[in-house]
C-alpha positions as CSV (number, residue, x, y, z in Angstrom):
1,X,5.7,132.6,130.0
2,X,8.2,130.3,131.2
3,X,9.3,129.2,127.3
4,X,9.7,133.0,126.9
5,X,11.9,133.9,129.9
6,X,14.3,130.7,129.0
7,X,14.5,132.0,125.1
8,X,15.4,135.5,126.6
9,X,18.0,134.4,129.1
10,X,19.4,131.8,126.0
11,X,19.6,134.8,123.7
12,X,21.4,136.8,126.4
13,X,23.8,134.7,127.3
14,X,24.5,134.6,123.6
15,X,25.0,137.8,122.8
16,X,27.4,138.6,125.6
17,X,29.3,135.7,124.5
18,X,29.7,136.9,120.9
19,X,30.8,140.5,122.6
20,X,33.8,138.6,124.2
21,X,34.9,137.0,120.9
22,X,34.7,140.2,118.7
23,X,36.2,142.3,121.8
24,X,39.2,139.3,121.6
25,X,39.4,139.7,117.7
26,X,39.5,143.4,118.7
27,X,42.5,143.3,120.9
28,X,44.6,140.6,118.6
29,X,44.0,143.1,115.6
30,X,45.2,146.2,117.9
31,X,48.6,143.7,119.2
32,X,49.1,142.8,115.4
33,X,48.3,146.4,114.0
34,X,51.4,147.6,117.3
35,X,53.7,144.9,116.2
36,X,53.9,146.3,112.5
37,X,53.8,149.4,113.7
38,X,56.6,148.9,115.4
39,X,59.1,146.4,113.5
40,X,58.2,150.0,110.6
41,X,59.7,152.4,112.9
42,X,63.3,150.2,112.6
């Protein structure tokens, strides 16, 4: 029981990890994507 609850608290900590670096790629795309946006519209 104890092997299982560590596995499951590795594997969470993990995944929430892995949500930070896409949400980061997210938000460097989206800056990237507003600068050519921009630098187009002069």
């Amino acid at each position: 029981m104890k092997l299982l609850m560590t596995c499951l608290t590795i594997l969470s900590l993990e995944s929430l990890s892995a949500c930070n670096t896409v949400k980061g790629i997210g938000q460097d795309l989206q800056k990237a994507g507003s600068s050519i946006e921009n630098a187009g519209k002069k």
